[in-house]
C-alpha positions as CSV (number, residue, x, y, z in Angstrom):
1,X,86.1,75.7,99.8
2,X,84.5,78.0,102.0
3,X,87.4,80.4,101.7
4,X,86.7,80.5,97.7
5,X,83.5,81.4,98.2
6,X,84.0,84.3,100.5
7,X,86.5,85.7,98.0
8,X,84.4,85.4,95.3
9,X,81.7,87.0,97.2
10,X,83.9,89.8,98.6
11,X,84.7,90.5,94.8
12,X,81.8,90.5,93.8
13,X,80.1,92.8,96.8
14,X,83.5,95.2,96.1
15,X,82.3,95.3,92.1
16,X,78.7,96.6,93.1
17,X,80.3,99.1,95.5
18,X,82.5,100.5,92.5
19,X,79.5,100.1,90.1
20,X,77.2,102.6,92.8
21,X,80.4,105.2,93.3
22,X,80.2,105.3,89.2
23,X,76.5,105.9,89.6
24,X,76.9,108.6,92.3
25,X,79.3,110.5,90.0
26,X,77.2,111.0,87.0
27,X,74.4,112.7,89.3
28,X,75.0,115.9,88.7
29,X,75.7,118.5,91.8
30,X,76.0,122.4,90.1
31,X,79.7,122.1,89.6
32,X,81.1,120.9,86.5
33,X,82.5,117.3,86.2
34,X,83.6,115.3,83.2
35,X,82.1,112.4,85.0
36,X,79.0,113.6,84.4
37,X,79.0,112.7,80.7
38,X,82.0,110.5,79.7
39,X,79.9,107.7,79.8
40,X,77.4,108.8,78.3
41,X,76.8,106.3,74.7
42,X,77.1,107.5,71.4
43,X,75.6,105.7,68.2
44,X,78.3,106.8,65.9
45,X,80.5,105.0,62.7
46,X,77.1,102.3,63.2
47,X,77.9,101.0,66.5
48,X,77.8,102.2,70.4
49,X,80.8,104.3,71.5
50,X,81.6,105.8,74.9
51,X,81.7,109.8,74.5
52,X,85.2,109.8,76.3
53,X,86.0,107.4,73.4
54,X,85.3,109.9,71.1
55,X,86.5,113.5,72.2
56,X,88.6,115.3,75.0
57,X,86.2,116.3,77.8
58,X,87.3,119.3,80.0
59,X,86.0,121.7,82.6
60,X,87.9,125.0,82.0
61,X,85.3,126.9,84.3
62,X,83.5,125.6,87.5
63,X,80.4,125.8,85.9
64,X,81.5,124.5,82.0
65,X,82.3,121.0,80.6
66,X,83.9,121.4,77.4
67,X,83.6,118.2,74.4
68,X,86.4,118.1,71.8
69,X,85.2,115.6,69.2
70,X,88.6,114.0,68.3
71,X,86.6,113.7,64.8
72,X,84.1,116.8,63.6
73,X,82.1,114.6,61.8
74,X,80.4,113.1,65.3
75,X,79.7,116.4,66.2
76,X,76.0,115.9,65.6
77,X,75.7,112.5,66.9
78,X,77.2,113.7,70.0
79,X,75.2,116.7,70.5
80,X,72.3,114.3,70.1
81,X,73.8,111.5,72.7
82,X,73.8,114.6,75.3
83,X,70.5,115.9,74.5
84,X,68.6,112.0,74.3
85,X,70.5,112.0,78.1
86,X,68.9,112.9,81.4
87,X,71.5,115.2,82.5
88,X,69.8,118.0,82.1
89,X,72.0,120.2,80.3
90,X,71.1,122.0,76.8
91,X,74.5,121.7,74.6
92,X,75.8,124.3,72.4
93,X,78.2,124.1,69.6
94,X,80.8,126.3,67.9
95,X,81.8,124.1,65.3
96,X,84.8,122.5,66.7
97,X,84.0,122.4,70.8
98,X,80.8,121.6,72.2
99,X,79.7,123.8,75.5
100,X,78.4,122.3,78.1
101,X,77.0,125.0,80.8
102,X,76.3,123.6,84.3
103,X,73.5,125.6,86.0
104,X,73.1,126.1,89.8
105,X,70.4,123.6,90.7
106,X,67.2,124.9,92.0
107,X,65.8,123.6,95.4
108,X,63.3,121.2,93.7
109,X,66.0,120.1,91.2
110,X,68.5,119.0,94.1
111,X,65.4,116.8,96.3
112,X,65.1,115.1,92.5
113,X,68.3,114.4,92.7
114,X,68.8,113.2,96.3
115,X,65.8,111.2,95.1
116,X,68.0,109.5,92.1
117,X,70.5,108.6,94.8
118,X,68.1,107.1,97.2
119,X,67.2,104.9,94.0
120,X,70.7,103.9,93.0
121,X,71.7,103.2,96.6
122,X,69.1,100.8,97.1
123,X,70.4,99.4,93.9
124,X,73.7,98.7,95.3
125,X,72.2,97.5,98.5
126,X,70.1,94.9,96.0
127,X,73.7,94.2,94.6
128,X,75.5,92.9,97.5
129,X,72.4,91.3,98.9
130,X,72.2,89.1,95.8
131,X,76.0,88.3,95.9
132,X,74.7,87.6,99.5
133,X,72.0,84.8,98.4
134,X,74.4,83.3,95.8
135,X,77.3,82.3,98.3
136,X,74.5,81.4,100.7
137,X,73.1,79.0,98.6
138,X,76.8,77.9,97.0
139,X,77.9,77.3,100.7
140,X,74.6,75.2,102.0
141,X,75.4,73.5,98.8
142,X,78.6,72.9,99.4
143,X,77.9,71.5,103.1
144,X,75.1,69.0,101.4
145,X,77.5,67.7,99.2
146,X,80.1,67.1,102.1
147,X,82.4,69.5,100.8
148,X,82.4,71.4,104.1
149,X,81.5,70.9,107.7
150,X,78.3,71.9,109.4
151,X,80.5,74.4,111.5
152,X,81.8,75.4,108.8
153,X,79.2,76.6,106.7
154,X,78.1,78.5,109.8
155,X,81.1,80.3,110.7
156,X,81.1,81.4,107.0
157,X,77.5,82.5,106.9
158,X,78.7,84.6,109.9
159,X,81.5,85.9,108.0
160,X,79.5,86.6,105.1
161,X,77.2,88.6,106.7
162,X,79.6,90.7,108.0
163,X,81.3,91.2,104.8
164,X,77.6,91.8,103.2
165,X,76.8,94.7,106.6
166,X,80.1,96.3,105.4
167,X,80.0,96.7,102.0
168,X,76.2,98.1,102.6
169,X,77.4,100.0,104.8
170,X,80.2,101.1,102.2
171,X,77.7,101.8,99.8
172,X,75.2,104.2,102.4
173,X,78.3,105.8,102.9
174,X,79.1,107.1,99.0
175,X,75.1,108.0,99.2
176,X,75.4,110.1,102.6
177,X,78.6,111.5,101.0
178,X,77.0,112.6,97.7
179,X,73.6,113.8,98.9
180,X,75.4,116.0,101.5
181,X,77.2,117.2,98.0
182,X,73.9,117.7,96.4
183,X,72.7,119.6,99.1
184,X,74.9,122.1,99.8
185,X,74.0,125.6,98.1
């Protein structure tokens, strides 16, 4: 029982890890990334679509992202999708590809930035802490109900903890990793 538990919360922990390296990616760093923008929502054919759903994205230049609308006619809806988004980049058009130019950040730009990480890494750090709580309480549970032993439950809160320092410690990592990114000129 306690075994289940562990798993589920090692999944779990794993999924907020992968959730904060998909938030670290869209912060833009001065060099052009698709990842910046592919999942960026578009309200298009009267629902909400994905932008890499709805066009090729490219970056034929360190400094450009290019959008290919796979249909012309959400050309406008997209242009608006990047515009409404806090990426900061002013889109141009030439009818058929949209031009995305990524500008050197200034010095006051990039601390705004290292400030976005330090706010999505304590996200992910709030994450695993949760996932944390919830097997807690699911394995004190579990020992009431006589499911477990008292041991038990305490050499799994052990291992729980260590699973919850690690993936933390996972997470601080992809923050280090990325604001070092953001930082360099």
């Amino acid at each position: 029982m306690s075994d289940e538990i562990l798993l589920d919360a090692e999944e779990r922990m794993d999924g907020a890890v992968n959730a904060a390296r998909r938030d670290f990616a869209a912060v833009r760093t001065g060099r052009a990334s698709t990842s910046l923008v592919e999942h960026l929502t578009v309200d298009v054919y009267g629902s909400k679509m994905q932008l890499i759903q709805l066009a090729n994205l490219g970056t034929p230049e360190a400094q450009l992202i290019t959008v290919t609308p796979f249909d012309r006619t959400t050309m406008d809806a997209i242009m608006r999708a990047i515009q409404m988004s806090d990426i900061g980049i002013t889109p141009s058009n030439d009818g058929r590809t949209i031009r995305l130019p990524v500008l050197p950040l200034t010095e006051q730009r990039r601390k705004e930035m290292v400030k976005q990480i330090h706010a999505k890494t304590e996200e992910g750090r709030i994450a695993v802490r949760n996932t944390r709580r919830h097997a807690m309480d699911s394995l004190k549970k579990a020992e009431r109900e006589g499911e477990i032993s008292e041991d038990e439950e305490r050499r799994a809160s052990e291992q729980l903890e260590k699973l919850t320092q690690e993936y933390v410690g996972k997470i601080e990592a992809l923050a280090k990793e990325k604001e070092r990114e953001l930082l360099e000129v």
